[in-house]
C-alpha positions in Angstrom: 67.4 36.5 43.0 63.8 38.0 41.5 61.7 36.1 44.1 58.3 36.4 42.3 59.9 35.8 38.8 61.9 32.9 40.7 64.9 33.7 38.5 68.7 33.6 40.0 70.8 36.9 39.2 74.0 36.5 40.5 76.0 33.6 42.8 79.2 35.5 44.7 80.9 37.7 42.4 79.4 36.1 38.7 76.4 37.3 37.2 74.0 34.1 36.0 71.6 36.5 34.2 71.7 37.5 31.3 70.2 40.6 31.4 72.9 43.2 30.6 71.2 46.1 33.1 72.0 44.3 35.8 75.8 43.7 37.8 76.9 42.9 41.3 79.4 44.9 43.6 81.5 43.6 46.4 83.5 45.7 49.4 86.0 43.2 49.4 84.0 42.4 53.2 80.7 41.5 54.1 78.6 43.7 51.7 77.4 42.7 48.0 75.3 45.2 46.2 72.7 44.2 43.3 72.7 47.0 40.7 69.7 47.9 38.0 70.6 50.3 35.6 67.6 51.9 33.7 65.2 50.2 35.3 62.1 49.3 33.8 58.0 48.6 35.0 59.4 44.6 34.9 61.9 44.8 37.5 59.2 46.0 40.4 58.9 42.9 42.8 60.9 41.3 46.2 64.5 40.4 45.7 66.0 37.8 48.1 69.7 37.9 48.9 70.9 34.4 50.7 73.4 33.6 52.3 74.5 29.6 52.4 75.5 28.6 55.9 75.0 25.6 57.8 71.5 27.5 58.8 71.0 29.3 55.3 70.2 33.0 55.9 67.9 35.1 53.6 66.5 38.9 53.1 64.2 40.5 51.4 63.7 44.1 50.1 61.2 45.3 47.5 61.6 47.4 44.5 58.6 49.7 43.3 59.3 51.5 40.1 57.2 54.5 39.6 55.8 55.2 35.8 55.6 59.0 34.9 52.0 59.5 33.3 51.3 58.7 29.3 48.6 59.9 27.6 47.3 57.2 24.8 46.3 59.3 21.6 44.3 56.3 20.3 42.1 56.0 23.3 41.9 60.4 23.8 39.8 62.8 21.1 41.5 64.3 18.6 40.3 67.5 16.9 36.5 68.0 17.0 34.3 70.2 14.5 30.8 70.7 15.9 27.9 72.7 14.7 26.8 75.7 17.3 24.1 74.3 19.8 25.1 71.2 20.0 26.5 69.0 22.5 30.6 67.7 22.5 32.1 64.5 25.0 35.7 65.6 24.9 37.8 62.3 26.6 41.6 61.7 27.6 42.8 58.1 28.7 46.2 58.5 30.8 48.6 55.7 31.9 51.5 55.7 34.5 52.5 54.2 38.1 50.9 55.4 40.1 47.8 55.8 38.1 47.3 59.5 36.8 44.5 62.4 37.9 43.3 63.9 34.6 42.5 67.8 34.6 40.8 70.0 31.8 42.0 73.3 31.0 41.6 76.1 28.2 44.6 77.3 26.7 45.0 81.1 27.9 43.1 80.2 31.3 39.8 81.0 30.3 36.4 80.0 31.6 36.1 76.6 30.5 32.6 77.1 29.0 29.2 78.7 29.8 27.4 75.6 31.2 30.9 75.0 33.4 31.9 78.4 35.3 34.9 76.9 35.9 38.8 77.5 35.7 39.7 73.6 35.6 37.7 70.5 35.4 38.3 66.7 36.7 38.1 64.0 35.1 38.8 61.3 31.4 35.3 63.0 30.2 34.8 66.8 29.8 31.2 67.3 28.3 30.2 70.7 26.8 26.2 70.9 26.3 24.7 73.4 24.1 28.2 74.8 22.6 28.6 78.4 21.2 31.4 80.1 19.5 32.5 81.3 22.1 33.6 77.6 23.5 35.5 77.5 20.4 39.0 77.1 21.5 42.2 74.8 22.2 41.4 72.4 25.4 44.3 71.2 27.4 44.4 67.4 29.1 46.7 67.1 31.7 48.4 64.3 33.2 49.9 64.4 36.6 50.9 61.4 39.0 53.4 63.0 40.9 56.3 62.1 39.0 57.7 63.7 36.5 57.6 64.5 34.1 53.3 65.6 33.6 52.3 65.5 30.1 49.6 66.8 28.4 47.4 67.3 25.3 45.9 69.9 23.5 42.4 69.5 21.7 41.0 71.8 19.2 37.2 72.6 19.1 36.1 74.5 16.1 32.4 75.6 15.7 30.9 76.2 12.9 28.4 78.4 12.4 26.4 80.5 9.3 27.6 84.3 9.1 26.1 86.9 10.7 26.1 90.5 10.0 26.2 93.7 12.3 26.0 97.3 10.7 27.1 99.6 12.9 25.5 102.3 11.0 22.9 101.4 8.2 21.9 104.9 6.9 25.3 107.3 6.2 24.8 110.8 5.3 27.9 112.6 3.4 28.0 115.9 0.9 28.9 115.8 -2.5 32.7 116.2 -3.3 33.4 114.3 -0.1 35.1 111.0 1.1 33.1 108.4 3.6 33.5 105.3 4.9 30.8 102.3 5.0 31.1 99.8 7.6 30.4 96.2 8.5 30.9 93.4 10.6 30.9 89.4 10.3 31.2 86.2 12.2 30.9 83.5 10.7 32.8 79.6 10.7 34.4 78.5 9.0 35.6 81.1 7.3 33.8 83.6 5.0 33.5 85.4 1.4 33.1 88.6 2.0 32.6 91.1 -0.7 30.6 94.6 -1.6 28.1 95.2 -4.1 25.9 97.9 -5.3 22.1 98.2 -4.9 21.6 96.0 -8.5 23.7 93.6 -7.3 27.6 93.9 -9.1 30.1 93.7 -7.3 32.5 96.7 -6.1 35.9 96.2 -7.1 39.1 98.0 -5.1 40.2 100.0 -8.1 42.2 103.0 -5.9 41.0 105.8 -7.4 37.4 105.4 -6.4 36.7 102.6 -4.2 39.3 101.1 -1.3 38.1 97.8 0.5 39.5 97.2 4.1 39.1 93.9 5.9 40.9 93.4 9.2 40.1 89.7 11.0 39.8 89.1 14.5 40.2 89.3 17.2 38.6 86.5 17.5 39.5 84.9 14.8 35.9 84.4 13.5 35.2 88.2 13.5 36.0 90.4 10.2 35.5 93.8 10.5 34.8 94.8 6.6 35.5 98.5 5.6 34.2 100.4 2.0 36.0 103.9 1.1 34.5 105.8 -1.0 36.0 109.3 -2.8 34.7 112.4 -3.9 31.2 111.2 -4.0 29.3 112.5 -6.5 25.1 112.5 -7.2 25.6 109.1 -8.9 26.9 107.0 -5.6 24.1 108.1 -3.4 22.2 104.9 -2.7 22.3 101.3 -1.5 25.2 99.3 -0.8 25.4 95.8 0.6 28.1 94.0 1.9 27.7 90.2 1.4 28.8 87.0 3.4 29.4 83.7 2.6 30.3 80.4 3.8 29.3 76.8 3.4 26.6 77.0 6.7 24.9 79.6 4.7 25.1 83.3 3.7 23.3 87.0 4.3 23.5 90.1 3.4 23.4 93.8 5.0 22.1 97.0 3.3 23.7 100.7 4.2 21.8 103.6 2.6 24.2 106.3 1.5 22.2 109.9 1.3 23.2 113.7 0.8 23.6 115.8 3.3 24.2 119.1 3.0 27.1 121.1 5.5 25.5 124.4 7.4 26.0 127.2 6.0 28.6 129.7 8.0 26.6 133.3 7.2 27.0 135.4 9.8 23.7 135.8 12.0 21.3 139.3 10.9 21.7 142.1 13.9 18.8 143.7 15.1 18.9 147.1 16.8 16.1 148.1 19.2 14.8 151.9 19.8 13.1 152.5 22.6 10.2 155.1 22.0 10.2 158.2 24.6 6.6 158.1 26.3 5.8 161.5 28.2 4.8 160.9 31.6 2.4 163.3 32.6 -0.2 162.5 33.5 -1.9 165.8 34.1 -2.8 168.9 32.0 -0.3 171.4 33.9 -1.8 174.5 32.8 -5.2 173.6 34.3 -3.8 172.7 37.7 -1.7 176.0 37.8 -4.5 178.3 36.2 -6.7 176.8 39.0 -4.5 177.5 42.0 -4.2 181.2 40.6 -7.6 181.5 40.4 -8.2 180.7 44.2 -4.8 182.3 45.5 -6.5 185.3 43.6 -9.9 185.4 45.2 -8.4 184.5 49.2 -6.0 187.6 48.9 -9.3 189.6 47.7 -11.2 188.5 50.6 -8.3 188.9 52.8 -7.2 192.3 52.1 -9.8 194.6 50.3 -11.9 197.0 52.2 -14.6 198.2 49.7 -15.3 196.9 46.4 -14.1 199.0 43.9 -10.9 199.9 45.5 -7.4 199.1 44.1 -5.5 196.1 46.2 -2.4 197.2 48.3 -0.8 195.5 50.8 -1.7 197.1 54.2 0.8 194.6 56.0 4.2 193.5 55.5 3.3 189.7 56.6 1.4 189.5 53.3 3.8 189.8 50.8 5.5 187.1 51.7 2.2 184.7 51.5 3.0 185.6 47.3 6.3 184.1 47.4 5.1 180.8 49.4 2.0 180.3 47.1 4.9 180.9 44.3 7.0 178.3 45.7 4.5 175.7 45.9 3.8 176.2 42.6 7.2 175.5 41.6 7.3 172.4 43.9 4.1 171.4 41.7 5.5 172.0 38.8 8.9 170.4 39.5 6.9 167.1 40.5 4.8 167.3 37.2 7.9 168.0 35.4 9.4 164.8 37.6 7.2 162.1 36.4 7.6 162.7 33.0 10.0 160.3 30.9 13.0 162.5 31.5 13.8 164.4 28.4 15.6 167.4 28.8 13.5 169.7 26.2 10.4 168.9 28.2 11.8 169.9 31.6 13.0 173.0 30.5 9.8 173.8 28.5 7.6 173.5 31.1 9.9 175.7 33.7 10.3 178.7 31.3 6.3 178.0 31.0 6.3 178.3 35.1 8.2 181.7 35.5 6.2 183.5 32.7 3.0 182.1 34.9 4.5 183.1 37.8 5.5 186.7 36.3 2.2 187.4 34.5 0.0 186.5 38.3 2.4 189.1 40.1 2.0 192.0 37.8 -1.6 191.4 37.7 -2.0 191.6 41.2 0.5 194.2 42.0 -1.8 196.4 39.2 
């Protein structure tokens, strides 16, 4: 029998109740069996099995049925819409036997949100303060008690928020008779309508031949990355263009400045040649200087050798003659170091050594006569 619900199942072999999960089994002996099939949250409690002697005897066991976890939509958020900046209670209400540990994740195991550097949070109530787009996202509740199966729930959170615009590049140079490429990029949320337009305001139309609008969204999802070709550009299509956002938070608008610029030109570079000037290098007057050694190599030998005044000069000892040739050879060595430092020019060296032997010629006849 169900001792707490006081309520007799079976007597011997029949079944009194008339509950059809239940039967009874007997070994033919001294064992009966009590069966449940699919049992249910009801059926937890003490059974009693009796046996009627003269002293009746009794035992007891208990049944505990487990409950795997449930999670009760009507008492858990649904899908939440909340403007950027704001704060959002997210909640999940769980039931089940033993009673359930609720745990917050994001889908894709990202950080839960700014405020919470966190992996995975505990808890019915997850609260997001101060939310940004980037806490916009699918939230997962999960239920776990330890049996199983664990169940969970996934929770959408969509910001919304007015576009914004970034130019990458808000002044584009390009020549004429060549193609370019204006670009810009929005978030916005929900989503936008984005379109191009010239400086007075009409919009540009993808016609092909002379205009090609690209728009590739996400990731994420919020993010469009809007791209304007333009072809052999001529004078005409230098100027502003704007690419416009829209959506019902608000809109704005981005300018790009399209301007000519001319390519270098590929002449090849002037050559210069440099001639270096040939500076004579000496420094003295080589005439003077010789004419002056003369003089005195004329005036010693006088002194040296003559006897009376008006005689002729003749050498009287061999030893002189050879004082000509060294006073000769220190002229050349004179010479030959004049002729040294100049800059090095052959005509100039040769010059001035023909110009030394005459020298040297003329001063021998004259004092030989």
């Amino acid at each position: 029998m169900h001792f707490e619900q006081s309520a007799i199942l079976t007597v011997q072999n029949h079944v009194i109740t008339r509950n059809p999960r239940i039967s009874m089994s007997h070994d033919k002996h001294t064992t009966w069996s009590l069966h449940i099939e699919n049992v249910q949250e009801e059926d937890k409690g003490r059974y009693m099995c009796q046996i009627n002697t003269v002293a009746a005897k009794t035992q007891f066991g208990y049944l505990n049925v487990v409950v795997p976890p449930n999670i009760d939509d009507a008492l858990s958020s649904s899908d939440v819409i909340v403007r950027e900046g704001a704060s959002v209670n997210l909640t999940c209400r769980a039931s089940g036997k033993p009673p359930p540990t609720i745990k917050w994740r994001r889908d894709g195991g990202a950080q839960l949100s700014r405020s919470k550097n966190l992996q995975e949070w505990e808890g019915e109530v997850m609260e997001l303060p101060k939310i940004s787009r980037l806490d916009m996202g699918a939230y997962l509740c999960i239920a776990n008690n330890s049996v199983q199966p664990a169940v969970s729930k996934k929770i959408m959170v969509s910001v919304d928020f007015p576009p914004q615009l970034v130019i990458p590049h808000q002044l584009v140079g390009a020549p004429v008779g060549s193609s370019v490429t204006l670009e810009c990029v929005t978030e916005a949320h929900p989503a936008s309508l984005n379109y191009w337009a010239s400086e007075r305001g009409d919009m540009i139309h993808d016609n092909g031949a002379k205009y090609k609008i690209e728009t590739q969204v996400g990731p994420p999802k919020y993010k469009t990355h809007m791209k304007l070709h333009i072809r052999e550009i001529a004078d005409r299509d230098f100027g502003i263009y704007k690419c416009i956002s829209k959506n019902p938070r608000g809109e704005t608008e981005g300018t790009i400045r399209l301007y000519a610029n001319h390519p270098p030109t590929t002449s090849p570079k002037p050559t210069t040649s440099t001639t270096v000037p040939v500076v004579p290098a000496v420094s003295r007057d080589p005439l003077r200087e010789l004419g002056g050694k003369n003089s005195n190599n004329d005036n010693q030998s006088g002194s040296g050798t003559s006897s009376s005044k008006g005689s002729k000069h003749s050498p009287t000892n061999t030893n002189e003659i050879p004082t000509y040739g060294t006073k000769t050879k220190n002229r050349d060595n004179k010479m030959s170091q004049v002729a040294a430092t100049g800059s090095g020019c052959p005509s100039v060296e040769v010059s001035v050594t023909l110009f030394i032997l005459l020298t040297t010629i003329i001063c021998h006849i004259h004092d030989w006569s």
